[in-house]
C-alpha positions, 0 to 999 in steps of 0.5 A: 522453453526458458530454464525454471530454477529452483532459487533455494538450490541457487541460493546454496551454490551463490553462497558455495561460490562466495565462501571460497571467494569465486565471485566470478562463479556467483555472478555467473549463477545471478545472471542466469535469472529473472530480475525478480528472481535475481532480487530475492537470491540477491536479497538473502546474501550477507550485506558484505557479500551483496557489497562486493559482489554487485559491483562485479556483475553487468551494469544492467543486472545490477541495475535490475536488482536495485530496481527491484529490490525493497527502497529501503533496502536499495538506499543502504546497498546504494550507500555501500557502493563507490561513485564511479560503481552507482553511476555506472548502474544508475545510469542504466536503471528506469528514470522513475526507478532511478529518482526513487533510489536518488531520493533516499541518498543524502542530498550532496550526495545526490548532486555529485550522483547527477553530475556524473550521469549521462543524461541526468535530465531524464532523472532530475525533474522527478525528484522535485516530486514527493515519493507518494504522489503521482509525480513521484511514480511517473516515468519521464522515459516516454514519446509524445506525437504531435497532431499533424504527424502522418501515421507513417511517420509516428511508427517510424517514431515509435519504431525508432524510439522504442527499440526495447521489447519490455517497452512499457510506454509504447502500447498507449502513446499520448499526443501534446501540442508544440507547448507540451499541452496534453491533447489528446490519445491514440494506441498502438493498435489504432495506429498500425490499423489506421491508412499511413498517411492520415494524421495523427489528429484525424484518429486520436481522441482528445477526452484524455484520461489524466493526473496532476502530479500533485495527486496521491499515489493511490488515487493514480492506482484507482483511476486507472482501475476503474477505467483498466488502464495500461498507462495514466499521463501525468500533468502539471497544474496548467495541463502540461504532459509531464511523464507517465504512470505504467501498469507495472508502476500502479502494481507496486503501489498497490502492493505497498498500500495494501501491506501498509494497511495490513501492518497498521490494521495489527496495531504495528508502524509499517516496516520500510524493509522485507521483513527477515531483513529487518532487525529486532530492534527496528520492528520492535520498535514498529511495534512498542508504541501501539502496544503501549498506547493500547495498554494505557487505553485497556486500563479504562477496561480496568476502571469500569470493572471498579466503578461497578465493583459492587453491582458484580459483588452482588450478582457474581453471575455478571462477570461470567459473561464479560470476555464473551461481551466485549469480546463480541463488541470487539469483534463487531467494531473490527468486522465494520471498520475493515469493511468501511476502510476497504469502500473507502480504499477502493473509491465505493464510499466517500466522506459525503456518504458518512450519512449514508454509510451511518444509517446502513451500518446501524440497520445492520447492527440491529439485525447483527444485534438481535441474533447474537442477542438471543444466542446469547440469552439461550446460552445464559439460561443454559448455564442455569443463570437466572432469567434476570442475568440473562435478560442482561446479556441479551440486552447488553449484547444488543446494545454493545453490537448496535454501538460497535458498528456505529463507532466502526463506521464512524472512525474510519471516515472522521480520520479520513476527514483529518486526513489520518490513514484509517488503518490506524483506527481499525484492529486492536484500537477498535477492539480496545476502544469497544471493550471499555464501552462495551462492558460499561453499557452491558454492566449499566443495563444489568444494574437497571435491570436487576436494580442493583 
């Protein structure tokens, strides 16, 4: 059984082996980790010591710790290290992994990078690509059959050219013609299980289940979800095979979309780096713009609450129930939008479903509506307001929840149709945006009902 270490002690005795300058005794301890594992140790040093210290570790250690390593946090390591030392790693990273790292250098950079490579063929076609696409996240490191093949002779080939034990890209082996057209599919299983000399033609299957490079990254991820893929191929416009997505490639996808969403769902820019390796600064800064464009957006709470400075002169009793209004319609606008960004994410809706989608969300914002309008009419009534207030908030509770999921429904799809990420309309935007309506239609009906 493989030796399972307790990371915050193997944190303590890098940091001991550095303090007295033994990076020897430091690198030894990394290199008896998991690359993951590797990483995170790895990530909590000092900058200056991860600077000296990953140079003197095993070129495929170091190349592990990059890969695995946040991009932002890799690019600047990158940018500490000599020519001669990112050559000698890059040249040992994952194709795919490598051009995301190449990506983020200066271009001259970039270029002196690739002429010093061994192969720089394997790296070069991919950095055409924009990171967030299909073809930004493909590998270029896979085999591709040819029809007329003999069973024997492509295990032969696979055996051949997938000596690796962690080989992502043999389970699934894709078949293209002598002009590297796509066409068609076979597994590894049906392969072994299949007489060894039939062709390769004889038990492919040619409905291949494809990708243009073009393609956003997420869009790749939801494919091969729905239809459980362990690998996607990647073509240009004409159907050309030009790489592979893997397994592992659609998980860190995943990963990142999800916790982009998360921090634009709190009203915050995403963060390029692991969070305790960020600066103050740089995640205020994540931060002051919504928070400011949120602030001026609250002030239109300010300027309703003047418009109808008399209405609450009169009748007191109206601003006892603002903050549980419009704290309501806050919370309902929220619970909408996040239910229609994630259908929306994962592919159950679409824009042609915004009728649909509308129609649905109002229906459930009448039943919503009605329940939090009686509650609130019995709490009314309970802290002895008179029938008339309470007849207010009951109606303006009914009215504000009804138009929250409305207005929650709708923003997620019309920013998808301005090909704006939803998160950014969802959270504290919703919230603020349903807290001056709210309120305005809550202290509208109370006027008319009160006759104020």
């Amino acid at each position: 059984m493989e030796r399972v270490f307790d990371l915050d002690e193997t944190l303590a005795s890098v940091r001991a082996a550095l303090e007295v300058g033994n990076f020897q005794a430091a690198v030894g301890v990394l290199e008896q980790l998991r690359p993951a594992d590797q990483a995170e140790v790895f990530s909590e040093l000092d900058e200056q010591d991860q600077e000296e210290l990953l140079p003197q570790m095993d070129e495929e250690d170091s190349a592990d710790i990059l890969e695995w390593l946040d991009d932002q946090e890799a690019a600047d390591l990158a940018e500490s290290l000599s020519d001669q030392d990112l050559v000698r790693i890059i040249d040992e990273m994952e194709p795919d992994e490598a051009a995301d790292l190449l990506g983020d250098l200066p271009p001259e950079r970039t270029s002196a990078i690739l002429a010093a490579l061994e192969d720089p063929d394997e790296i070069r076609p991919l950095l055409v690509h924009p990171e967030d696409t299909a073809g930004g996240i493909m590998t270029s490191e896979f085999m591709a059959l040819r029809r007329r093949m003999t069973i024997s002779d492509a295990l032969t080939a696979v055996r051949l050219w997938a000596p690796d034990p962690r080989a992502e890209t043999v389970y699934t082996l894709y078949v293209a013609d002598a002009q590297g057209l796509l066409c068609g599919v076979v597994t590894l299983y049906e392969l072994l299980s299949a007489p060894p000399d039939a062709l390769v033609r004889d038990i492919m299957r040619s409905d291949v289940i494809a990708i243009e490079a073009s393609a956003d990254q997420e869009e790749a991820a939801r494919r091969m979800t729905r239809y459980e893929l362990l690998s996607l191929p990647v073509v240009n416009a004409d159907g050309r095979l030009l790489g592979i997505i893997t397994h592992s490639d659609v998980v860190e996808v995943i990963e990142a979309e999800a916790t982009e969403d998360i921090q634009r769902l709190g009203g915050a820019q995403p963060l390029t780096r692991a969070y305790l390796s960020t600066s103050v600064m740089q995640v205020a800064r994540s931060r002051v713009g919504w928070l400011l464009l949120l602030f001026l957006t609250e002030t239109l709470t300010g300027t309703v609450l003047r418009v109808f400075e008399g209405e609450l002169k009169a009748e007191v009793a109206l601003a006892f129930f603002v903050p549980l209004l419009i704290g309501t319609g806050g919370n309902a606008g929220s619970q909408s939008t996040s239910t229609i960004i994630r259908a929306l994410a994962i592919g159950e809706i679409a824009l042609r479903d915004a009728f649909h989608t509308l129609w649905h969300e109002l229906r459930t914002g009448i039943v919503l509506g009605v329940v939090m309008s009686a509650v609130g009419v019995v709490r009314a009534l309970l802290w002895h307001t008179n029938p008339g207030v309470a007849l207010a908030v009951g109606v303006g509770l009914l009215l504000i929840v009804i138009w929250a999921n409305i207005v929650g429904s709708l923003l997620p799809l019309l920013a998808t149709r301005l090909k704006v990420d939803p998160a950014i309309v969802s959270g504290p935007f919703m919230s603020t945006l349903v807290d001056a309506t709210g309120l305005f239609i809550y202290l509208s009906v109370a006027k008319l009902i009160l006759g104020l």
